[in-house]
C-alpha positions as CSV (number, residue, x, y, z in Angstrom):
1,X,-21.9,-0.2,30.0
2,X,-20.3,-3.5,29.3
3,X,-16.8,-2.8,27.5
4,X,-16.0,-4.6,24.1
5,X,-12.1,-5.1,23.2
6,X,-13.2,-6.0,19.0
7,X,-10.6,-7.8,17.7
8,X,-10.0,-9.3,14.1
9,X,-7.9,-12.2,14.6
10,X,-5.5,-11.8,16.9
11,X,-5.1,-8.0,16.2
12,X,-6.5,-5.3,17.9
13,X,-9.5,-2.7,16.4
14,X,-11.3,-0.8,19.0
15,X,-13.2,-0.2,21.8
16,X,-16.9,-0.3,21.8
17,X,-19.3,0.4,24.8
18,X,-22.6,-1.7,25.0
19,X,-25.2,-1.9,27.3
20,X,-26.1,-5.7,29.3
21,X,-29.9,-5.4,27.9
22,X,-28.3,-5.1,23.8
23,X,-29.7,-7.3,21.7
24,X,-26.9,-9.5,19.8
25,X,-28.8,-9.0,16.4
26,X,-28.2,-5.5,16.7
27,X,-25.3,-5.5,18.2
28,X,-23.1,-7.8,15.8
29,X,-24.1,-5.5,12.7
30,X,-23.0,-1.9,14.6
31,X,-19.5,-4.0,15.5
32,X,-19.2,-4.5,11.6
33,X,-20.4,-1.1,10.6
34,X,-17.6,0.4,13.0
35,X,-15.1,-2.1,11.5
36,X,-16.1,-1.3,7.7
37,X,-16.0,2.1,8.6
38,X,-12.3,2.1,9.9
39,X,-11.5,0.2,7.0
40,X,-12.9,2.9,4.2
41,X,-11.5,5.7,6.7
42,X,-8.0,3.9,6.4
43,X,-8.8,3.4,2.6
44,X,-9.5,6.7,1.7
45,X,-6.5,8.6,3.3
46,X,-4.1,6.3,1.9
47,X,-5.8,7.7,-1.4
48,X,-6.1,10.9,-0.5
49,X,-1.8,11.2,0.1
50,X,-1.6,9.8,-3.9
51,X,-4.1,12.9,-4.4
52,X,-2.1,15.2,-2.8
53,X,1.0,14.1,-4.2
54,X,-0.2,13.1,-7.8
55,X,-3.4,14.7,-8.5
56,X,-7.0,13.7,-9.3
57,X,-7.4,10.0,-11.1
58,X,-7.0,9.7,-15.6
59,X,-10.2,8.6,-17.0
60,X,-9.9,4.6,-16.9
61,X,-8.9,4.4,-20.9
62,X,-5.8,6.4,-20.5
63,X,-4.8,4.9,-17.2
64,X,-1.4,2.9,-17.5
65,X,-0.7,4.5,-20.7
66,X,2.9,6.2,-21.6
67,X,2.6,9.8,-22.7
68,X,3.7,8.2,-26.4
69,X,0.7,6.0,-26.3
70,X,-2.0,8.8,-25.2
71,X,-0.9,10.8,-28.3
72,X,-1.1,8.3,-30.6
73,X,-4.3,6.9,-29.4
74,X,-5.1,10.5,-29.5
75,X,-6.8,10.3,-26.0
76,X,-7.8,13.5,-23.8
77,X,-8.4,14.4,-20.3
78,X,-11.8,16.0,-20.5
79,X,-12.3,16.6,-16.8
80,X,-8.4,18.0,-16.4
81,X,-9.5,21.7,-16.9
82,X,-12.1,20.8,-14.6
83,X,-11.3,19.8,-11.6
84,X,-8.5,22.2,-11.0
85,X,-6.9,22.1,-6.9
86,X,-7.7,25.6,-5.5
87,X,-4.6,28.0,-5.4
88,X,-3.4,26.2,-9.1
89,X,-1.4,23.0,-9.9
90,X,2.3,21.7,-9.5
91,X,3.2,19.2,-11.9
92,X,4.5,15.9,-10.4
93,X,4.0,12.9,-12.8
94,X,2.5,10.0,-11.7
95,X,4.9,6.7,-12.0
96,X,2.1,4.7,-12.2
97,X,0.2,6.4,-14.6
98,X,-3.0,6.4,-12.3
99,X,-3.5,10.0,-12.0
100,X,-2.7,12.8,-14.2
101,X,0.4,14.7,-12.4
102,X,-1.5,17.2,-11.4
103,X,-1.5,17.8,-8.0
104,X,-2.1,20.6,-5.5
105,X,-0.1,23.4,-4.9
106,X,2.5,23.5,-1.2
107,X,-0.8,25.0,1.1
108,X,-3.6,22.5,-0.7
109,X,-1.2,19.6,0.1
110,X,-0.6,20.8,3.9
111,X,-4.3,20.5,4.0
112,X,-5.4,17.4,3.3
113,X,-2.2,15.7,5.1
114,X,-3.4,17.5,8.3
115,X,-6.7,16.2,7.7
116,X,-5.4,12.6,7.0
117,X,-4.0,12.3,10.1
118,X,-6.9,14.1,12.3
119,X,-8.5,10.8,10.8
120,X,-6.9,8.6,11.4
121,X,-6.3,9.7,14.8
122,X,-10.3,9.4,15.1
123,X,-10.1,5.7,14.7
124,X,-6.5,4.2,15.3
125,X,-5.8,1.1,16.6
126,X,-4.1,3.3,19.3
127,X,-7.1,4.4,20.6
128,X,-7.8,0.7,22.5
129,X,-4.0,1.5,24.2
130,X,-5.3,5.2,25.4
131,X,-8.6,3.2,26.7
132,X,-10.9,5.3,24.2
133,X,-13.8,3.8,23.4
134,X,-14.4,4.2,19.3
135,X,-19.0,4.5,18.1
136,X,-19.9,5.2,14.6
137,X,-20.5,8.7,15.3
138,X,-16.5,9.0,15.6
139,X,-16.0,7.2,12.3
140,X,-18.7,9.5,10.9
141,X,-16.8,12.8,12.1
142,X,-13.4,11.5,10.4
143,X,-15.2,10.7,6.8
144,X,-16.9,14.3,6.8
145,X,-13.4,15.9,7.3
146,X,-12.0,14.0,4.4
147,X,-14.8,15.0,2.3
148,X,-14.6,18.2,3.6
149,X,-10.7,18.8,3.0
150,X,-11.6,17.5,-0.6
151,X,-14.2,20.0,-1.3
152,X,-11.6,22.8,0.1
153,X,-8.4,21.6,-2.4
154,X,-11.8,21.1,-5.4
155,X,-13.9,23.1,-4.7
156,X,-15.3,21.7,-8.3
157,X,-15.3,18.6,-7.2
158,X,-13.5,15.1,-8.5
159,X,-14.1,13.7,-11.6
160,X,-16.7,11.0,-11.3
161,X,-14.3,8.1,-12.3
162,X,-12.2,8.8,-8.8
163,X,-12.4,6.6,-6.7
164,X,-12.4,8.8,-3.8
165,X,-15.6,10.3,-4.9
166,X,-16.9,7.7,-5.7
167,X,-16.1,5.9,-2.6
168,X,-17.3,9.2,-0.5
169,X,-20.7,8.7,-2.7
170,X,-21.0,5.3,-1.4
171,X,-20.9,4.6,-5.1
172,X,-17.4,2.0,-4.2
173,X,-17.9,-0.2,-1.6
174,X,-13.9,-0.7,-1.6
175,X,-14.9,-3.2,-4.0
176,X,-11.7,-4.3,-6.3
177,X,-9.6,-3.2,-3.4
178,X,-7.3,-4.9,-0.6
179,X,-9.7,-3.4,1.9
180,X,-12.5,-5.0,0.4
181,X,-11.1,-8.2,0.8
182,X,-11.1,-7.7,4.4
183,X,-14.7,-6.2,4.5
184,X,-17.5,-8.1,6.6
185,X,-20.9,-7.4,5.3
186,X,-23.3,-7.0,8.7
187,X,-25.8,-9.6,7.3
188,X,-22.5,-11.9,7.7
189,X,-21.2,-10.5,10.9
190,X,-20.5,-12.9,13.8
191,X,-18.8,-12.3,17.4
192,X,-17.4,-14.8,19.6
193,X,-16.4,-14.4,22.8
194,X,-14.4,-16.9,25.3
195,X,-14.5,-19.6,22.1
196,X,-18.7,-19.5,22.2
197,X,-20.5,-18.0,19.3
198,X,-22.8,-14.8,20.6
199,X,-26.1,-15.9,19.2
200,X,-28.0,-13.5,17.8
201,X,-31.4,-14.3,19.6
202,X,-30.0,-13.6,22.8
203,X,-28.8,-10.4,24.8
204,X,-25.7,-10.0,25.9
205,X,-26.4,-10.3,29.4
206,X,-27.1,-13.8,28.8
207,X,-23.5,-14.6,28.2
208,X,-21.4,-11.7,30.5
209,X,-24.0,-11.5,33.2
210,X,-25.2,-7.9,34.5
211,X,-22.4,-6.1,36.1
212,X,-22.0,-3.0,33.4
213,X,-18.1,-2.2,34.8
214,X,-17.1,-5.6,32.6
215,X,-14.4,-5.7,30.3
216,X,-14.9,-8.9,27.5
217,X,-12.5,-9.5,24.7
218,X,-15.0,-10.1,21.3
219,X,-13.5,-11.3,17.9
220,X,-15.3,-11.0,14.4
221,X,-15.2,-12.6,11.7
222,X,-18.1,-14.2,8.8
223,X,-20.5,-16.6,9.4
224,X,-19.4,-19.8,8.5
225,X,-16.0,-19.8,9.0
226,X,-15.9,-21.2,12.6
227,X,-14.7,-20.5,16.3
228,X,-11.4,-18.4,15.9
229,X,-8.5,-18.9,17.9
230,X,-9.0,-18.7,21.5
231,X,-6.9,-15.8,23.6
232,X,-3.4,-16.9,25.3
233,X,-3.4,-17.4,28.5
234,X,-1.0,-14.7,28.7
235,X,-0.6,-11.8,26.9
236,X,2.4,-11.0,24.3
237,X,3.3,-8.1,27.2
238,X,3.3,-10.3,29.7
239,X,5.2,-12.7,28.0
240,X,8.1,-10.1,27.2
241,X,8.3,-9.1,30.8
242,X,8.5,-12.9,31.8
243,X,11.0,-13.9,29.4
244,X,13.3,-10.4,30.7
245,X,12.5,-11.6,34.4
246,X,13.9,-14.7,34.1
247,X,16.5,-13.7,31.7
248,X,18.0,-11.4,34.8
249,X,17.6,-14.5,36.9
250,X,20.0,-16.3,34.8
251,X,22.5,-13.9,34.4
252,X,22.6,-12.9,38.4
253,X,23.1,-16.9,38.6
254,X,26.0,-16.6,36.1
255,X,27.8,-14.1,38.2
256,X,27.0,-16.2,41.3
257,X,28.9,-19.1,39.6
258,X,32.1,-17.0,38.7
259,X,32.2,-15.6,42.0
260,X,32.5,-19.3,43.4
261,X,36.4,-18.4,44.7
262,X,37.4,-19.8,48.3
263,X,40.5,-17.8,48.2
264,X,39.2,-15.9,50.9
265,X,39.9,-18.7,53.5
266,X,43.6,-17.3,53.4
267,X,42.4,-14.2,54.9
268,X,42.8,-13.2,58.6
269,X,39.5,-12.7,59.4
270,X,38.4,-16.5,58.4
271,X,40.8,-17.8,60.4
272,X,38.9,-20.2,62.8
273,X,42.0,-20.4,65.3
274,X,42.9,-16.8,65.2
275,X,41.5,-16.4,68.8
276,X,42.6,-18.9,70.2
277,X,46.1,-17.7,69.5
278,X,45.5,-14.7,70.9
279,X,44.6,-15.5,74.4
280,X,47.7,-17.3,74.4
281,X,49.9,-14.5,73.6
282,X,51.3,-15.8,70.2
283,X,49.3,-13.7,68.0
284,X,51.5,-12.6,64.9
285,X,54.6,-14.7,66.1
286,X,56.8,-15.3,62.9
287,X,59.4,-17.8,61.9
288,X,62.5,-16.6,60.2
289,X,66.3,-17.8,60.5
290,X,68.8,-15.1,62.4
């Protein structure tokens, strides 16, 4: 299986395993599926620690409201008595006024934190250091234990303005969102590889040859938006080590330069005549007046 580095820019995503005979126009869309399914896994933890920390989300009209403003308007929380976090509640307002304050009790919290970071774990950018290769099966396994830690801590469920339920509805799309802005719709999808556009009517033997042990480097990006910056010659690891090596080179050169004393030639030993003198019998002869 031919090995895919992914890579968004110049920053790494995963590892992706491919075979030589794959078809480009269905490999491209499985790379963006991955990728969109890292970002919603990314997505929904980080709204999953407000949940455990703040509670389930306000119905939209009484979202950014002061506690003044809610009683004047006379606004309630219909689905408060509803979706109640197994075990009961700790109150802990929300600063933001996003969620109502209610959030889960010391146990409930220790459970969906643990399951945050079994996901993320799943899919981390860590995973291309550790050479683990990361499929949509993976990113699959880390959504169903968010889902399932939610339906542990509510076991009635999220109110359907949430956006975590909706998102684990597929009702989102991590549209509105910071992911979204970074999402690439597969229709859209695009890989290039050694500054050459993978085209989708070829395989990807046609580009990397037939030898399954390779290892190729593979950015994406949208259609449209053109070749992306090539690789560096050298990678920023390399370049670290380099920059120590010759770092240490110029400091042993420093000491090299203060060391530049000839007092030495005073010495016995680098005295070029000192033989001489003592085959003659006038070794350590000294002048001094009587």
């Amino acid at each position: 299986m031919v090995r895919l580095h992914v890579k968004r820019g110049d920053e790494s995503q995963f590892l992706l395993e491919a075979a030589c005979s794959a078809r480009l126009a269905e490999l491209a869309p499985l790379v963006a599926r991955i990728y969109n399914g890292r970002l919603k896994v990314q997505w929904l933890c980080a709204e999953m620690q407000e949940l455990a920390e703040h509670g389930v989300y306000l119905p939209p009209s009484m979202q950014g409201l002061t506690d003044e403003q809610i009683e004047e308007l006379k606004l309630k929380d219909e689905w408060a008595e509803k979706c109640v976090p197994s075990g009961g509640s700790v109150f802990k307002k929300d600063e933001i006024g996003r969620r109502n304050g209610h959030a889960p009790n010391e146990k409930m919290q220790q459970v969906i934190k643990k399951t945050i970071e079994e996901a993320k774990a799943l899919i981390s950018k860590k995973q291309v250091q550790a050479n683990v290769c990361v499929n949509l099966e993976m990113v699959k396994d880390a959504l169903d234990q968010l889902r399932g830690a939610v339906m542990i801590v509510y076991p009635m469920g999220l109110p359907p303005h949430d956006p975590i339920r909706m998102e684990l509805e597929d009702k989102e799309g991590l549209s509105g969102t910071h992911a979204g802005l970074e999402v690439i719709e597969e229709s859209e999808a695009q890989l290039w590889w050694a500054g050459k556009e993978l085209k989708e009517t070829k395989l990807l033997s046609d580009y990397v040859g037939r030898n399954e042990k390779t290892t190729i480097i593979v950015k994406i990006q949208k259609k449209g938006q053109g070749a992306p910056g090539r690789e560096p010659l050298i990678s920023h690891e390399e370049q670290k080590q380099m920059m120590l090596y010759y770092y240490r080179k110029q400091e042993e050169l420093k000491k090299l330069e203060e060391d530049d004393d000839d007092s030495f030639l005073n010495a016995e030993w680098a005295d070029s005549h000192a033989l001489k003198r003592q085959f003659h019998g006038v070794k350590n002869i000294k002048w001094r007046p009587r």
